[in-house]
C-alpha positions, 0 to 999 in steps of 0.5 A, spaced: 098 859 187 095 855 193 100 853 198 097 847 202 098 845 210 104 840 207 109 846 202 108 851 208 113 847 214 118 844 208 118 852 207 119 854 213 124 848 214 129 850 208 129 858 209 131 857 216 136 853 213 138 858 209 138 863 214 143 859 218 147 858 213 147 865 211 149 867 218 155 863 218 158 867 212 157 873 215 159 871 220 165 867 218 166 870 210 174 871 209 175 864 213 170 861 207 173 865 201 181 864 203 179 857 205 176 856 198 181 859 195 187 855 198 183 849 196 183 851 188 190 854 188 192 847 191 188 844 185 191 848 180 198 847 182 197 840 182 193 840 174 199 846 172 205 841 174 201 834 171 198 837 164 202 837 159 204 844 155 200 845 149 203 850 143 201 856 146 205 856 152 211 852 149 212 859 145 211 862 152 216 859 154 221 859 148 220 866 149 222 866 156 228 863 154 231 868 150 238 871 153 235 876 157 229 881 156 232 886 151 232 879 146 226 877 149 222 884 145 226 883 139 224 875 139 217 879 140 218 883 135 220 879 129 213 874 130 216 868 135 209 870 140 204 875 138 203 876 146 206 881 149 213 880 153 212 881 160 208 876 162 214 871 158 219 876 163 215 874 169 216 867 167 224 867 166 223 870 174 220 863 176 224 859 172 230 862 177 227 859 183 221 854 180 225 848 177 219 845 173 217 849 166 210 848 166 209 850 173 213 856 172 210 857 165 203 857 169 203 860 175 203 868 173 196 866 171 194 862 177 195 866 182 192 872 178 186 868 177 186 866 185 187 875 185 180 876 180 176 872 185 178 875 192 177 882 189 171 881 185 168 877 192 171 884 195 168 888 191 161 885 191 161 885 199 161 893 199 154 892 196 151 885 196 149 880 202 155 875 202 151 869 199 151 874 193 158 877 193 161 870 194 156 867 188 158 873 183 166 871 184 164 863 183 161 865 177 166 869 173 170 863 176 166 858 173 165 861 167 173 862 165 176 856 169 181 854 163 184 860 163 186 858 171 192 854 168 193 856 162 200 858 161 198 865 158 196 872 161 190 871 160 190 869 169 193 876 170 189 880 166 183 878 170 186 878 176 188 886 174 180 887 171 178 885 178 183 888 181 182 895 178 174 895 179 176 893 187 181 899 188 176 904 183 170 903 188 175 904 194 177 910 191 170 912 189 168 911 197 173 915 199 177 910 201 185 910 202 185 914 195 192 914 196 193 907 196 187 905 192 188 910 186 196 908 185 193 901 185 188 902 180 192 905 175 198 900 176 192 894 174 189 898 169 197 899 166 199 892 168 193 888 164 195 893 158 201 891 158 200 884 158 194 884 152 193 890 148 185 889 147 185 890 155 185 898 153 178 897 152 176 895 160 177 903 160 171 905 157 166 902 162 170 905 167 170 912 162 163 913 162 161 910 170 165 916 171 161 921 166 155 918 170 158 921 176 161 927 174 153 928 172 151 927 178 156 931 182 157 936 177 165 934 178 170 931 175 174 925 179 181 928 175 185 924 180 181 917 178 181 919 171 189 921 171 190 914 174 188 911 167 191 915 162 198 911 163 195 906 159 195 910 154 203 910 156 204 904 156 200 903 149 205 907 147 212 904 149 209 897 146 207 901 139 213 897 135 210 892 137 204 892 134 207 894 129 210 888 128 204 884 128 201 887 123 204 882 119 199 878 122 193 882 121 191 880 114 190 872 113 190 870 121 187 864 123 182 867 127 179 873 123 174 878 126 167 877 123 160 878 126 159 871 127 164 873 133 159 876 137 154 870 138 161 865 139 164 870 145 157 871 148 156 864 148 163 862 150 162 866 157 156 869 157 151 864 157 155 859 162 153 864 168 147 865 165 146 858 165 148 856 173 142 861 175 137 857 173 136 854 180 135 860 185 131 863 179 126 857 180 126 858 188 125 866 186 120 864 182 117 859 188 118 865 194 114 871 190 108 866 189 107 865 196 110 870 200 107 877 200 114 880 203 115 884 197 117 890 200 124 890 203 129 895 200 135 889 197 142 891 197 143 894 191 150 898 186 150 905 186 148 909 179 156 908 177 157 900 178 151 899 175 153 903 169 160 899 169 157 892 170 153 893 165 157 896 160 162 890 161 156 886 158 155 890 152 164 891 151 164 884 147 159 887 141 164 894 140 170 890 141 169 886 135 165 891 131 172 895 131 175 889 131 172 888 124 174 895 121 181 896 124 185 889 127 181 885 123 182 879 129 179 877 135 179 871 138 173 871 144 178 870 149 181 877 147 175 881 151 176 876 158 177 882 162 169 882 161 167 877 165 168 880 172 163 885 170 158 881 167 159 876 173 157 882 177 152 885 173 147 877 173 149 876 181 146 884 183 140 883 178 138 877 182 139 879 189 135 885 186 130 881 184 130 876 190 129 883 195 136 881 197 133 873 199 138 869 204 134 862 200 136 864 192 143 867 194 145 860 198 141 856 193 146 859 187 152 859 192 150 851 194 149 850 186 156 854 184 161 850 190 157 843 188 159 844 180 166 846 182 167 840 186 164 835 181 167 838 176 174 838 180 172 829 182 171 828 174 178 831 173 182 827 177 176 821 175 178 821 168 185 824 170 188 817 165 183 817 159 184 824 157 190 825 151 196 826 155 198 832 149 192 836 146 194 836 139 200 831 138 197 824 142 196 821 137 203 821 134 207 821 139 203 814 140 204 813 133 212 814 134 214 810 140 213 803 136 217 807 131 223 803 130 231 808 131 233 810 124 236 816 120 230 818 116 227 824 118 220 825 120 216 831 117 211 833 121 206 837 117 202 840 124 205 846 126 202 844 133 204 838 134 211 840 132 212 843 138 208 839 143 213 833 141 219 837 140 218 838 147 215 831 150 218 826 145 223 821 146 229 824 146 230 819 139 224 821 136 226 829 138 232 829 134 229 827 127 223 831 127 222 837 122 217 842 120 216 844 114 214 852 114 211 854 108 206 861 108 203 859 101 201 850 102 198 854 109 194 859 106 192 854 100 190 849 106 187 852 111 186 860 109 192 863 115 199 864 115 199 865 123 203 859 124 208 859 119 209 866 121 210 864 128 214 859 127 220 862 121 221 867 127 222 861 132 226 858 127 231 864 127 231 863 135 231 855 137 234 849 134 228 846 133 229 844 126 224 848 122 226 849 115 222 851 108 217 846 105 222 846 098 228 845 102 225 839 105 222 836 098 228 837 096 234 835 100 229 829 103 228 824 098 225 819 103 223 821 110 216 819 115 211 823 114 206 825 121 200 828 119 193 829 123 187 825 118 185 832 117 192 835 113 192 835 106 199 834 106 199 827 105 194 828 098 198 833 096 205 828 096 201 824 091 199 828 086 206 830 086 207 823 084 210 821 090 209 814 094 205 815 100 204 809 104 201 809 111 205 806 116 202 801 121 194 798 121 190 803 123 184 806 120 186 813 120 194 812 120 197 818 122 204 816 120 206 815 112 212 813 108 214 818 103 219 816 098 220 821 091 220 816 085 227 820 082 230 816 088 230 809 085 
């Protein structure tokens, strides 16, 4: 390739800059990382208290509000939430000091997933220049951004998974072993605990402990005892695992092999995606610079083989998945992201020869997407739905004029998005109608009648069998998505089904059973 007169000082000019930036962060990284940080945490906060809850975290916090703790793993155990209880344990903490729900259903998993950012930063430094370290951090940051507040454990389980990498290395370096090791099993075990496929994070860590027991021809026992309360913890959870294998034959989310390219897809190819740029400077550098000797910074044999490891779990998780559980969602191997974050931001800084220019120009990408991303939310803050499933039937209820006829809502998720923000008019008549078999013949799962026959047994909400509502309702208000079935069904029943209002696609009907008359 030839370089003009022209493209050498424009050259010259941004790799001084990018000198001078990565200065500045070796100089200064901990007061730029607990600065971001500070900045997201606030962020979060605010989109934990002004977002309405949806379905998924009304059970946390139903959950939450049983009795006590001993009622909280018989509510679990009887189908409420298949989550297991002590992320709804830590929630009814919160609710004691923490007077707004949302905030309190939230906050476990925002503080854990501002933890999954120091330490995964912590981490990489020991390695990585700072530009890199930092990068690898945005970028398991970026790649599961939803699960920062989302009111499930999700936020703490990556907290844990990068938690547990940090105090493995320390331990590995020989590095307060007394701390570090007690540290490791206890994210090891709190992430167990907080989701049973979180077991799986053990492997890559297994076998990066073979290489080295090849390597050094001796076992690390102290690090290999640390994982063995995992293990314990299973154990003490086994009846409930039990119990959720009701769930396990018809869930809405089956294990299949289509699995695999969803969850890659999913988490994968967005960090993927965000290093096009620096490899586009890496490209531009290696055609015109003949310094191409240096030794980069680089993981040790173990790291690499965790790092890689972690990239490959997803493939083994839903393969087991597919001959024991039967279920998997993709979110099920999250704990997988940190390591793959780990693994693309090493491979570039290997291939970069350690490059300030590629590791600020990934840094400088990941920090202006994070901030467009945060000026388009508060943007478009007012044109988004207020509740994720159940919008537009709350609309639809609010010019609802008062009367006694019940309102039948056939979604099982907007049943609990508007039991818990509808008027206090409206919330008084709703009803869901539970029925495993219209379930199964609809839509192929039973999950949410199971969920919510078990929820019946716990709230007041009002959440009765289809039949008995059929035949105790001669005339109620039937609120289903254009999607549902139920209104169809009605009729070929021979019920009179007449939507109520003007709209194209009416979510609201008027059913009344032809008897009545």
């Amino acid at each position: 390739m030839a370089v003009t007169s022209s493209t050498i000082p424009s050259r010259a000019v941004s790799l001084r800059v990018s000198d001078k930036i990565n200065a500045e962060l070796e100089r200064h990284l901990w007061f730029w990382a607990i600065l971001f940080v500070v900045v997201f945490l606030a962020i979060a906060i605010a989109k934990d208290v002004r977002t309405p809850m949806w379905a998924d975290e009304l059970l946390t916090l139903q959950v939450s509000q049983q009795a006590g703790p001993a009622e909280m793993v018989k509510a679990t155990i009887e189908g409420i939430d298949g989550q297991p209880p002590l992320y709804p344990m830590i929630v009814r903490a919160i609710l004691l000091v923490v007077r707004n729900e949302a905030l309190a259903v939230r906050l476990p998993a925002t503080l854990g997933y501002c933890g999954m950012i120091i330490c995964l930063l912590a981490f990489c430094r020991r390695r990585l220049p700072t530009a890199y370290s930092m990068a690898a951090a945005l970028l398991a940051c970026d790649a599961c951004l939803l699960y920062s507040v989302e009111g499930r454990s999700y936020g703490v389980v990556l907290g844990c998974a990068a938690g547990a990498l940090l105090c493995w290395q320390a331990a590995v370096d020989g590095r307060h072993r007394h701390l570090t090791i007690p540290l490791f099993a206890l994210c090891l075990a709190l992430m167990t605990a907080m989701h049973y496929y979180s077991v799986f994070f053990l492997v890559p860590l297994f076998l990066a402990e073979m290489v080295r027991w090849r390597t050094s021809r001796k076992l690390d026992l102290s690090i290999l005892a640390a994982m063995a309360p995992v293990l314990l913890v299973l154990g003490v959870h086994y009846p409930l695992i039990a119990a959720s294998a009701r769930f396990q034959n018809h869930f809405w989310s089956p294990a299949a092999w289509h699995c695999i390219p969803e969850v890659y897809d999913s988490y994968f190819v967005t960090i993927l995606g965000r290093c096009m740029l620096p490899l586009m400077v890496l490209a531009v550098l290696w055609a015109t610079s003949d310094d191409r000797s240096a030794t980069p910074p680089d993981l040790t044999a173990p790291e690499w083989v965790v790092a890689g490891a972690f990239s490959l779990m997803p493939v083994c998780v839903v393969i087991l998945s597919i001959y024991t559980t039967h279920v998997f969602i993709p979110r099920y191997t999250l704990w997988a992201v940190p390591g793959f974050a780990v693994l693309v931001a090493a491979c570039l800084c290997r291939a970069a020869r350690g490059r300030a220019s590629v590791g600020v120009s990934l840094l400088g990408l990941l920090v202006a997407l994070a901030a467009l991303g945060e000026a388009a939310y508060l943007l478009h803050v007012r044109e988004r739905p207020a509740l994720r499933a159940g919008e537009a039937v709350r609309q639809a209820l609010a010019s609802l004029p008062d009367g006694a006829e019940p309102i039948v809502v056939a979604d099982s998720h907007v049943f609990l998005e508007l039991s818990y923000y509808a008027e206090s008019r409206i919330r008084e008549r709703l009803i869901y109608p539970v029925s495993c078999d219209l379930e199964l013949r609809y839509f192929g799962n039973d999950t949410a009648p199971l969920l919510l026959t078990a929820l019946s047994h716990r709230t007041k909400l009002h959440i009765i069998g289809y039949d008995a509502v059929i035949a105790s309702q001669k005339r109620f208000v039937l609120a289903a998505l254009r999607n549902n079935p139920l209104p169809r069904d009605l009729i070929k029943a021979g019920y009179r089904v007449v939507p109520i209002g003007s709209s194209v696609a009416p979510v609201l009907y008027e059913v009344e059973d032809p008897g009545s008359k």
